[in-house]
ChimeraX commands (.cxc) that place a marker at each C-alpha (Angstrom):
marker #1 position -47.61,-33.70,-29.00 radius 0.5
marker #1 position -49.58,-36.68,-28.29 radius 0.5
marker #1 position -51.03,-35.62,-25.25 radius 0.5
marker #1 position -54.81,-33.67,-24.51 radius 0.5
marker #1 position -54.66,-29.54,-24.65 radius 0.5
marker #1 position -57.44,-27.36,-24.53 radius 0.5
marker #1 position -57.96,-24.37,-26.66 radius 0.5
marker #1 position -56.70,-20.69,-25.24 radius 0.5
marker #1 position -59.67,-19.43,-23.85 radius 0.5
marker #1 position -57.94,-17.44,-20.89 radius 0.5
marker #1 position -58.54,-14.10,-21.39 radius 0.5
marker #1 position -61.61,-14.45,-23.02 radius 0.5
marker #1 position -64.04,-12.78,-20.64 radius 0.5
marker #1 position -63.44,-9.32,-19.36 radius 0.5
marker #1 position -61.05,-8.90,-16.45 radius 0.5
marker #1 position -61.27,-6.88,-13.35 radius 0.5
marker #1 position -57.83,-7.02,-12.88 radius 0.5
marker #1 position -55.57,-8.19,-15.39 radius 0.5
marker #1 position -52.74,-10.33,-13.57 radius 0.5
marker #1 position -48.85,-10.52,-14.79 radius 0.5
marker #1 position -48.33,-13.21,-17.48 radius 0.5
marker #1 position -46.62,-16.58,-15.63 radius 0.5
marker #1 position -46.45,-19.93,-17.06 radius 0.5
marker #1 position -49.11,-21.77,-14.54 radius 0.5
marker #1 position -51.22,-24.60,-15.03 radius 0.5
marker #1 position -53.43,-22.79,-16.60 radius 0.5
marker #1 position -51.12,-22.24,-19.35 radius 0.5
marker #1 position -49.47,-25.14,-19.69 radius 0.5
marker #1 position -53.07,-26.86,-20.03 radius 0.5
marker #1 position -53.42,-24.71,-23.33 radius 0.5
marker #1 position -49.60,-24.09,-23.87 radius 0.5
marker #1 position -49.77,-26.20,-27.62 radius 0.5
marker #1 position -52.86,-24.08,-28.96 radius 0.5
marker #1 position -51.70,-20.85,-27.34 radius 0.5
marker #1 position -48.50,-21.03,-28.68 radius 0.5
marker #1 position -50.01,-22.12,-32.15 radius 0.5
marker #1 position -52.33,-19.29,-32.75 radius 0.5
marker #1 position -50.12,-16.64,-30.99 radius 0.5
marker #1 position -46.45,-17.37,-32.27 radius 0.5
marker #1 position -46.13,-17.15,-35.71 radius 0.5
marker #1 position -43.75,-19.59,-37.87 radius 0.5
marker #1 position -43.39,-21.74,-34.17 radius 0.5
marker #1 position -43.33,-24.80,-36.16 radius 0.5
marker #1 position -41.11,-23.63,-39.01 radius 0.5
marker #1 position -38.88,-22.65,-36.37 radius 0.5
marker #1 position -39.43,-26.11,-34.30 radius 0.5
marker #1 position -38.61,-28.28,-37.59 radius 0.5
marker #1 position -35.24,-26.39,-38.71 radius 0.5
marker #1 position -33.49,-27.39,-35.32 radius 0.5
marker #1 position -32.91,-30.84,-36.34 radius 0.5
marker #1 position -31.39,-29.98,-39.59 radius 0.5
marker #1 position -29.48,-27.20,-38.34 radius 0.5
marker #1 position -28.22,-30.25,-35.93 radius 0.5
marker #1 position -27.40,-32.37,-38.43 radius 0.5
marker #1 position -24.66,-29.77,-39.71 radius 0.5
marker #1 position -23.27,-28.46,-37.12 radius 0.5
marker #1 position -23.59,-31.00,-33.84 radius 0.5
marker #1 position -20.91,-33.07,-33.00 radius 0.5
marker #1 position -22.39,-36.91,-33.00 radius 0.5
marker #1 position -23.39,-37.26,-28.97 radius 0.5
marker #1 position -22.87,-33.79,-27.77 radius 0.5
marker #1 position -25.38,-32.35,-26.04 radius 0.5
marker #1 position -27.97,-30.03,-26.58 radius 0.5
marker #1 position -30.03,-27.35,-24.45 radius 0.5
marker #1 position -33.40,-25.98,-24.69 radius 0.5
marker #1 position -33.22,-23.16,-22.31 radius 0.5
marker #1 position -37.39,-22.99,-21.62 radius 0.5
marker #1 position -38.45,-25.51,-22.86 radius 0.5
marker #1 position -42.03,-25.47,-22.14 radius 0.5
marker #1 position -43.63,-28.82,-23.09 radius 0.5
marker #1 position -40.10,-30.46,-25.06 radius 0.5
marker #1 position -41.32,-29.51,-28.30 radius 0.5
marker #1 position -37.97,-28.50,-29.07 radius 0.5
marker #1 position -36.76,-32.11,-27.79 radius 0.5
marker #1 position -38.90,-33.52,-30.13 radius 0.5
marker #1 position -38.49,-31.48,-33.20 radius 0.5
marker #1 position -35.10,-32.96,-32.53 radius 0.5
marker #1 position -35.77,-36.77,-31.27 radius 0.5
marker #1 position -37.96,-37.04,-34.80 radius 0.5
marker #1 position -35.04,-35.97,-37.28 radius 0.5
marker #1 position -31.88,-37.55,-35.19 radius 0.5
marker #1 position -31.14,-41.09,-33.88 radius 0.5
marker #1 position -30.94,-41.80,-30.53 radius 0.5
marker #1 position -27.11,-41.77,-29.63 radius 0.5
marker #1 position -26.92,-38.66,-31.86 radius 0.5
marker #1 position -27.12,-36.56,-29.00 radius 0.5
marker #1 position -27.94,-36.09,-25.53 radius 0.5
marker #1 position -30.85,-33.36,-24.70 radius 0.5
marker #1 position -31.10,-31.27,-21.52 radius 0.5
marker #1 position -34.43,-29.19,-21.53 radius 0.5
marker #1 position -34.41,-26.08,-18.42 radius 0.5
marker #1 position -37.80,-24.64,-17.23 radius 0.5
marker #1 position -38.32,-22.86,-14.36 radius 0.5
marker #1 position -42.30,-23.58,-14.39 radius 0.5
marker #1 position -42.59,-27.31,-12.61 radius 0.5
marker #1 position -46.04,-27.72,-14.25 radius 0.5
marker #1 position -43.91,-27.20,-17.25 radius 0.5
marker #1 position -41.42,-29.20,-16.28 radius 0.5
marker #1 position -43.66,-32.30,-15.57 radius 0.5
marker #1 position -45.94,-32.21,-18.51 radius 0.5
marker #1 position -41.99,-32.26,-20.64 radius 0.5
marker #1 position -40.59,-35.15,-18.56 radius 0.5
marker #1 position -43.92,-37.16,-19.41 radius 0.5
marker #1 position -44.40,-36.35,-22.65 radius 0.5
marker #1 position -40.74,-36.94,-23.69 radius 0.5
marker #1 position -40.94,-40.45,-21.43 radius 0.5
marker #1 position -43.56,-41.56,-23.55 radius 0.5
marker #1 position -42.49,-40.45,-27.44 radius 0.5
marker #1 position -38.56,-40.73,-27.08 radius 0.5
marker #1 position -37.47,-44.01,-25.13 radius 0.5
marker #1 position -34.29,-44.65,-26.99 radius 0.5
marker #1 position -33.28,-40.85,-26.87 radius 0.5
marker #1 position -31.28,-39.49,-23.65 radius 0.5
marker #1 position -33.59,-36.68,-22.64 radius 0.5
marker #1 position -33.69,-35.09,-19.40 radius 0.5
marker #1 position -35.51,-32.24,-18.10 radius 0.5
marker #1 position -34.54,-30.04,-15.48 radius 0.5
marker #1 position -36.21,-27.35,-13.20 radius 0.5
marker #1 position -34.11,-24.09,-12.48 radius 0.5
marker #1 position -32.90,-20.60,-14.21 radius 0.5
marker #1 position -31.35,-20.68,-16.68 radius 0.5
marker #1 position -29.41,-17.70,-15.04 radius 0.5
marker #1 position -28.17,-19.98,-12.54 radius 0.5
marker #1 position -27.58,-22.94,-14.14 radius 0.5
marker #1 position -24.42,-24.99,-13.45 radius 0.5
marker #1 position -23.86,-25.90,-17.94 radius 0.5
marker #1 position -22.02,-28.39,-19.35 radius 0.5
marker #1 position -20.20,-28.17,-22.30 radius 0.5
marker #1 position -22.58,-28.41,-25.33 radius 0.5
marker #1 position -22.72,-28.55,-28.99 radius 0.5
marker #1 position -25.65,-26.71,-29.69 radius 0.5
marker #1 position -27.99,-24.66,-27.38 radius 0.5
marker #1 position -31.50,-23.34,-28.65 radius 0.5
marker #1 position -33.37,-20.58,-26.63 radius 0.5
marker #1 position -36.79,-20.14,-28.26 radius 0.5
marker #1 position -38.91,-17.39,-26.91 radius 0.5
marker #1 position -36.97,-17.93,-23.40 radius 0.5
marker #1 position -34.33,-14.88,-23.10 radius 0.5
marker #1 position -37.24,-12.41,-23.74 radius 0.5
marker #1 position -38.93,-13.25,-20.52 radius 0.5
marker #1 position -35.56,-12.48,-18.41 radius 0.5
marker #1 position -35.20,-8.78,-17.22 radius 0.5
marker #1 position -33.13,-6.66,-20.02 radius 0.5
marker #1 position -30.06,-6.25,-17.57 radius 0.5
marker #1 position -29.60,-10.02,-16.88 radius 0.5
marker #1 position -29.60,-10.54,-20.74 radius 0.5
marker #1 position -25.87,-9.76,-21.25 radius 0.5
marker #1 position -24.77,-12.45,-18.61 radius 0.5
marker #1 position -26.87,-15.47,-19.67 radius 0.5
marker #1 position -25.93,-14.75,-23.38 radius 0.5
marker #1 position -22.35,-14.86,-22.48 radius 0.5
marker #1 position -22.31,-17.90,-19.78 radius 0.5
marker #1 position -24.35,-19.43,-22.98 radius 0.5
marker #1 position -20.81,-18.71,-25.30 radius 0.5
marker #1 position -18.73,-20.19,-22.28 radius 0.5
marker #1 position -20.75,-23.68,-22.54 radius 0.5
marker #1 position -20.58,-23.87,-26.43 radius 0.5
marker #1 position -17.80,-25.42,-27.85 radius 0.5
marker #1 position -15.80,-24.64,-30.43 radius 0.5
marker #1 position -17.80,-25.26,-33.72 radius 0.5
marker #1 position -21.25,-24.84,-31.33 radius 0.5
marker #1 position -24.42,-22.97,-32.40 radius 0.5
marker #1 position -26.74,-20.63,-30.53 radius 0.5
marker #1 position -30.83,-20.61,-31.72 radius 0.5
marker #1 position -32.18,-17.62,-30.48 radius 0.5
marker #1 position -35.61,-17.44,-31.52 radius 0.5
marker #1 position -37.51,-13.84,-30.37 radius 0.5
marker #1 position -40.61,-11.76,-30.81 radius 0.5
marker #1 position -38.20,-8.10,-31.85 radius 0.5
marker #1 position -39.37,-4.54,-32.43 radius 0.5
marker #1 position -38.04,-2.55,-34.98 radius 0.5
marker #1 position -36.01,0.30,-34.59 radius 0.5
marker #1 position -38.33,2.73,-36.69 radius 0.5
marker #1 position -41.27,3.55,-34.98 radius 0.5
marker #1 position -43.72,3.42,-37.91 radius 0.5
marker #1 position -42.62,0.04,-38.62 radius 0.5
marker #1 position -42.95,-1.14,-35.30 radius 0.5
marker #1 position -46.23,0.11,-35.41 radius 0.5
marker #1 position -46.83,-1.69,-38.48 radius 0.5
marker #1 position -45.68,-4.67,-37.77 radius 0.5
marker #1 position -47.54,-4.89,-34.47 radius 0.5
marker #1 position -50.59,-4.06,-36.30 radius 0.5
marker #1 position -50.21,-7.34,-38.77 radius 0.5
marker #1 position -49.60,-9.35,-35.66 radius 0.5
marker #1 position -52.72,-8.43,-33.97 radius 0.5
marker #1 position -54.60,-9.14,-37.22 radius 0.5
marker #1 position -52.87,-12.86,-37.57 radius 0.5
marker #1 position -53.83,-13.57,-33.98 radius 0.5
marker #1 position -57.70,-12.33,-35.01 radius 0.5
marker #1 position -57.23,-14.83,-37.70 radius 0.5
marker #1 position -56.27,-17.69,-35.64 radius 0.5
marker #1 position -59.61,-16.65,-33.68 radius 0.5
marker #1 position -58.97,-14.49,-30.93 radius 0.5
marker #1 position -60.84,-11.75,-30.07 radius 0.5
marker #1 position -59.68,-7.75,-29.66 radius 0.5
marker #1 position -60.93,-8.93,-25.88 radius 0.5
marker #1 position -58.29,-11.74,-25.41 radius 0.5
marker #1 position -55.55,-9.87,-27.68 radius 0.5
marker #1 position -56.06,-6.15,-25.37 radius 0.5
marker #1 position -56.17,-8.04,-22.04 radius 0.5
marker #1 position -52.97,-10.29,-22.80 radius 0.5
marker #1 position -51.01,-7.32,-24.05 radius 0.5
marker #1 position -51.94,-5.82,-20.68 radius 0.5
marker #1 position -50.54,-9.37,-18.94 radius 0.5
marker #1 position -47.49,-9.30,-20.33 radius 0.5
marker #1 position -46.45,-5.54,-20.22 radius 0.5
marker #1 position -43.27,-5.81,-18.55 radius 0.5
marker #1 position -43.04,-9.46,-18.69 radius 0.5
marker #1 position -42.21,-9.64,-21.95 radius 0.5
marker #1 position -39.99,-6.55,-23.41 radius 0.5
marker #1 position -38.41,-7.43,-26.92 radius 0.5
marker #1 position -35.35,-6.36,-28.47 radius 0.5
marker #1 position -33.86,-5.05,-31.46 radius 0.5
marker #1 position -32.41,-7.18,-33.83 radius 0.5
marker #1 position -29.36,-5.30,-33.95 radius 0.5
marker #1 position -29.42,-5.05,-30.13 radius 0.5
marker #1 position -29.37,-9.13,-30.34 radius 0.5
marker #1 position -27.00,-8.94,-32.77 radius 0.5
marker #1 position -24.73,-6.57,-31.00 radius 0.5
marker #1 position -24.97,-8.41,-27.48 radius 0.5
marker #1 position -23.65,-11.84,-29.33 radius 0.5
marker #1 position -21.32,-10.27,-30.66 radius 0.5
marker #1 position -19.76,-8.81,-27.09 radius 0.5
marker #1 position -20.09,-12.49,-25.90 radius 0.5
marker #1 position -17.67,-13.64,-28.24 radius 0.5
marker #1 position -19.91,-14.89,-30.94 radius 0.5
marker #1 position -17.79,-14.10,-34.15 radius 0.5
marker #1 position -20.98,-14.33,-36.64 radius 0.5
marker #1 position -24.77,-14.05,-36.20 radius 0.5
marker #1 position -27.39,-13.96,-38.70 radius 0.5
marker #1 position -31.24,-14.01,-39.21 radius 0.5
marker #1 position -32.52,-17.21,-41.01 radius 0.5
marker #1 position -36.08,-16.84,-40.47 radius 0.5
marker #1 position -38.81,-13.76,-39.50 radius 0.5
marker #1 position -42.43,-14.14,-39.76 radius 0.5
marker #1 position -43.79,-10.39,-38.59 radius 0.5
marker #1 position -41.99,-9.10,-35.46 radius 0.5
marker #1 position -40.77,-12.86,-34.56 radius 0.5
marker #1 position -37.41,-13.83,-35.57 radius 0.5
marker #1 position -34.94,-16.32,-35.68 radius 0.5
marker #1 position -31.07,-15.92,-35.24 radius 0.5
marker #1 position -28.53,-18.61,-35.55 radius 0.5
marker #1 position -25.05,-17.49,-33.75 radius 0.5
marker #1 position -21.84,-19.37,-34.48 radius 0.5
marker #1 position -18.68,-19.99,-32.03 radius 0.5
marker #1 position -15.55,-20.58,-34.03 radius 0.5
marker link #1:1,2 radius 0.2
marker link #1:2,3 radius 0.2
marker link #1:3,4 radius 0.2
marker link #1:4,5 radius 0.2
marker link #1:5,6 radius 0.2
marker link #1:6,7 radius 0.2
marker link #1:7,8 radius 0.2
marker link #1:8,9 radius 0.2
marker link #1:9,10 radius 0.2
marker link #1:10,11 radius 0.2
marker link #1:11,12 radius 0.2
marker link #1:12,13 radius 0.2
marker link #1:13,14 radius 0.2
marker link #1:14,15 radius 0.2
marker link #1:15,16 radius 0.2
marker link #1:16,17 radius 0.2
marker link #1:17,18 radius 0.2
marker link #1:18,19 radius 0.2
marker link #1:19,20 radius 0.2
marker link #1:20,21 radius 0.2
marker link #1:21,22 radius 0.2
marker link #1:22,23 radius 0.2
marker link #1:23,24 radius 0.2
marker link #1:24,25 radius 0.2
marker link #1:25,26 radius 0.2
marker link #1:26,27 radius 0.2
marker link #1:27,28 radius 0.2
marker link #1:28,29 radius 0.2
marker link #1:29,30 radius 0.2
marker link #1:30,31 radius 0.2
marker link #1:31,32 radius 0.2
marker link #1:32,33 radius 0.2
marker link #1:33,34 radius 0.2
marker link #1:34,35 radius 0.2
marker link #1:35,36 radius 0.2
marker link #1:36,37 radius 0.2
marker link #1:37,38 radius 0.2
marker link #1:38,39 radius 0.2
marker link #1:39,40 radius 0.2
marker link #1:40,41 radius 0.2
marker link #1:41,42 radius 0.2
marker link #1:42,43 radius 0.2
marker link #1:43,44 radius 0.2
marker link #1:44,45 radius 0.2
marker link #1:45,46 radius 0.2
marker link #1:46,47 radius 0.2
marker link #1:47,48 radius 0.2
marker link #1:48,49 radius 0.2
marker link #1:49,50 radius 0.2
marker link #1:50,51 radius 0.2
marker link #1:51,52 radius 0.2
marker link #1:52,53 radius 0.2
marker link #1:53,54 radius 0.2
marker link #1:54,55 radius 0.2
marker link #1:55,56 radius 0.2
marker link #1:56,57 radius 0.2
marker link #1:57,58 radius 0.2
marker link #1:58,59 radius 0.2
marker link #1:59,60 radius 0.2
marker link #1:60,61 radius 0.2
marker link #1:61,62 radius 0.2
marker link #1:62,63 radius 0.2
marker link #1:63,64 radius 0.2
marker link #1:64,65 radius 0.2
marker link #1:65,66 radius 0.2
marker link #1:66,67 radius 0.2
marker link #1:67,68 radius 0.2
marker link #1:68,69 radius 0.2
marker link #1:69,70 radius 0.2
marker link #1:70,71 radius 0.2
marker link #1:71,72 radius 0.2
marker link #1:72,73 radius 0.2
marker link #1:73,74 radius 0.2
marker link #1:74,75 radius 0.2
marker link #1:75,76 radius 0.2
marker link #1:76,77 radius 0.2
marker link #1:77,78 radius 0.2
marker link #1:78,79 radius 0.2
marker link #1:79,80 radius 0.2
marker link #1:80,81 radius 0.2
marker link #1:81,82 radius 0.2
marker link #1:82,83 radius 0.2
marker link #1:83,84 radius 0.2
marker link #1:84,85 radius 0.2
marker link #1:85,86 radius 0.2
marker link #1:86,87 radius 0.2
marker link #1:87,88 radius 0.2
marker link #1:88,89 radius 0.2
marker link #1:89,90 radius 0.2
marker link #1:90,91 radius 0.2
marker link #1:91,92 radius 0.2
marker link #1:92,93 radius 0.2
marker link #1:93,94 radius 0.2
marker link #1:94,95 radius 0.2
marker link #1:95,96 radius 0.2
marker link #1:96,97 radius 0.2
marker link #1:97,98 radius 0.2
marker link #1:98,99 radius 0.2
marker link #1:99,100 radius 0.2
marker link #1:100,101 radius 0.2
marker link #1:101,102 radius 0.2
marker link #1:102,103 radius 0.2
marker link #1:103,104 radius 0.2
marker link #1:104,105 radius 0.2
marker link #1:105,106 radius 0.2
marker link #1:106,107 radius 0.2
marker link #1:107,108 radius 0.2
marker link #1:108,109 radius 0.2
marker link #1:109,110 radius 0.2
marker link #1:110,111 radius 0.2
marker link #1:111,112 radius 0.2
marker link #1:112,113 radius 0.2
marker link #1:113,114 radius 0.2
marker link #1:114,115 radius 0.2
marker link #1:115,116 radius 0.2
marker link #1:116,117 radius 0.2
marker link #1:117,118 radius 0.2
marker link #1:118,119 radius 0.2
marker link #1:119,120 radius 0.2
marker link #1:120,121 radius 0.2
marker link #1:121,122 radius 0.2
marker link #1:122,123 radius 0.2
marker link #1:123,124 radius 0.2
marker link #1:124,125 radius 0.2
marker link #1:125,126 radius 0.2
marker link #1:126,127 radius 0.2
marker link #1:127,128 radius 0.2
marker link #1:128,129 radius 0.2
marker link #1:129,130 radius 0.2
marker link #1:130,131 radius 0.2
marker link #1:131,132 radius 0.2
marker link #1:132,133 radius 0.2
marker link #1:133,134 radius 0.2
marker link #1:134,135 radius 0.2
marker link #1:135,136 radius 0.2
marker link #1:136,137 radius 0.2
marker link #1:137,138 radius 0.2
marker link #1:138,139 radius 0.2
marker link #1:139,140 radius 0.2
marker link #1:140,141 radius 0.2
marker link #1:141,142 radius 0.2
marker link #1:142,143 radius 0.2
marker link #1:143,144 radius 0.2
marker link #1:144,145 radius 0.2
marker link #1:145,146 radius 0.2
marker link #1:146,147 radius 0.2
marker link #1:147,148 radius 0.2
marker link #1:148,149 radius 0.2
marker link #1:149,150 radius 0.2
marker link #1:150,151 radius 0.2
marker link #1:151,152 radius 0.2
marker link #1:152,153 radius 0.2
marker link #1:153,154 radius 0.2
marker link #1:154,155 radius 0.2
marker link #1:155,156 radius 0.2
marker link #1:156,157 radius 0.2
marker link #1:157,158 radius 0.2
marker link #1:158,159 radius 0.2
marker link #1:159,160 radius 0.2
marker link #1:160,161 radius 0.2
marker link #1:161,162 radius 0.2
marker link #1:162,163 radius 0.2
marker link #1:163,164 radius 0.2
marker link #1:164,165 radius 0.2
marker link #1:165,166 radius 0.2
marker link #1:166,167 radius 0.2
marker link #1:167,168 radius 0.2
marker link #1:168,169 radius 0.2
marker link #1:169,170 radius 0.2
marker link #1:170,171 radius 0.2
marker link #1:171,172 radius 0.2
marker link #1:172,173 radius 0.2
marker link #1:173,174 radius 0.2
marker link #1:174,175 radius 0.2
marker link #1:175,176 radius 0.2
marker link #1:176,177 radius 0.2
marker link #1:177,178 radius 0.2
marker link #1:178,179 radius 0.2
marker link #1:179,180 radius 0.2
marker link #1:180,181 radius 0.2
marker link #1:181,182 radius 0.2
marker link #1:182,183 radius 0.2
marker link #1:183,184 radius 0.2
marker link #1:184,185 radius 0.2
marker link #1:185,186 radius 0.2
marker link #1:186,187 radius 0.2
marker link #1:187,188 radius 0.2
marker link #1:188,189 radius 0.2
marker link #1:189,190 radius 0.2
marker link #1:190,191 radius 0.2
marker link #1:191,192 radius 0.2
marker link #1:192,193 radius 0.2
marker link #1:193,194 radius 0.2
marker link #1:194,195 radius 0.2
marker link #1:195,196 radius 0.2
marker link #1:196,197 radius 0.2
marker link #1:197,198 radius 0.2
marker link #1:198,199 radius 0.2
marker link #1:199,200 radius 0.2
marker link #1:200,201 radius 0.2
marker link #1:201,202 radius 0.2
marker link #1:202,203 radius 0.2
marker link #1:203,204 radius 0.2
marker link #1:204,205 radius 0.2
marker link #1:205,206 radius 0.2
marker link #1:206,207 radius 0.2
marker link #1:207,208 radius 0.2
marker link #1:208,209 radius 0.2
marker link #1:209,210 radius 0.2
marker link #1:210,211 radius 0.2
marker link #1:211,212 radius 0.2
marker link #1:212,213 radius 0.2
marker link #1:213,214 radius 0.2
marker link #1:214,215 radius 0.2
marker link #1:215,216 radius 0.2
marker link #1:216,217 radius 0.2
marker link #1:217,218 radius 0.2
marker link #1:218,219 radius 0.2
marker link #1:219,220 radius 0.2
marker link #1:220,221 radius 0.2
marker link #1:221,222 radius 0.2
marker link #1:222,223 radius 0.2
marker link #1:223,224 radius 0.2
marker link #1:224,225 radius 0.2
marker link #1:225,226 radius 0.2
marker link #1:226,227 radius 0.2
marker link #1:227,228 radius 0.2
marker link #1:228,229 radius 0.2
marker link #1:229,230 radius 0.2
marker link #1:230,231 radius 0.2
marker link #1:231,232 radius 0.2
marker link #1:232,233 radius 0.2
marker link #1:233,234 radius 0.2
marker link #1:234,235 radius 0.2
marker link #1:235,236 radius 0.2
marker link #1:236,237 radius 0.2
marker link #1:237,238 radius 0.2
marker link #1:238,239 radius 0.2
marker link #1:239,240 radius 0.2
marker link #1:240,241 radius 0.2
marker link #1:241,242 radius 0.2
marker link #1:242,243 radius 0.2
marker link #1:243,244 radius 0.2
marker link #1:244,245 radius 0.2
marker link #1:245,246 radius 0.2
view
């Protein structure tokens, strides 16, 4: 992005009181380096959409980023496809978010038809779409609204459509889990954060954040209707699945 961030420094100094994760100003001030340092493979992830488009999008139909943060997703795709190609429809339901996208999109994608709306994505009124990417969004909803989103989300696709469904998971087996949680809390002390800033955010986003299985991902697409799913990329306990509607 072509606009100013600052580096993550918000749980840097101890905490009386260690709030609930939410996607504030604050965050969105710092969202590009947080998500840099914190999320690993982001930008692997952010430069396969607009091949995966190229295969399987239907030339103009539209595509949704289902939290969509700053639009990186908009312009991972705005950078690999022509404008005409398709139409892009990014959902937050942070309006710093929100505003930050609408700018930032304004300014580096003039010929593209992006929009950028504020709501849930558990309310949202969809249109019928040829590709729909939620990266690191459905893991923020509470577990029980999961099922419902991911099957409104098959009801919008049509036929031929894909689903990105990027996620931090948790293994099945505790001592993996374990394992891989360890590795992740070593590449986020490599990327410069302290045991400090790594405790105190684990404590922010207890219950904010709950991951799931991949086989529990892969068993609630396949009760929406999605006839295949499979994993194209992990990095650690952050994965990538690509779901396909016939």
């Amino acid at each position: 992005m072509s606009d100013a961030s600052y580096r993550d420094a918000i749980f840097s100094t101890p905490l009386d009181r260690v709030a609930r994760f939410s996607f504030d100003e604050r965050v969105v001030a710092c969202f590009p380096d947080m998500i840099r340092r914190s999320v690993p493979g982001y930008g692997q992830i952010l430069g396969m959409l607009g091949l995966i488009a190229q295969r399987h999008l239907r030339h103009g139909a539209r595509v949704y980023d289902l939290g969509c943060s700053l639009g990186a997703g908009g312009l991972a795709l705005a950078g690999q496809l022509a404008p005409g190609a398709f139409r892009y429809t990014g959902v937050d339901l942070s309006p710093a978010m929100v505003s930050r996208a609408r700018e930032t999109l304004a300014a580096e994608c003039p010929d593209h038809a992006m929009e950028v709306l504020e709501g849930d994505i558990r309310q949202l009124e969809y249109q019928p779409a040829g590709m729909i990417v939620l990266n690191f969004t459905l893991q923020f909803l509470p577990p029980q609204d999961r099922e419902a989103v991911v099957a409104r989300l098959f009801a919008a696709l049509e036929p031929g459509g894909v689903l990105v469904l990027s996620e931090k998971i948790r293994a099945e087996d505790e001592q993996e889990n374990a394992w891989l949680v360890e590795r992740y809390h070593d590449f986020k002390r490599a990327n410069g954060y302290s045991d400090l800033e790594i405790s105190q955010k684990r404590t922010a986003l207890e219950n904010v954040l709950v991951p799931d299985t991949l086989e529990g991902h892969h068993a609630r697409l396949a009760r929406a209707g999605f006839t295949r799913s499979l994993v194209w990329f992990q990095y650690l306990n952050f994965a990538s699945l690509i779901a396909f509607k016939e």
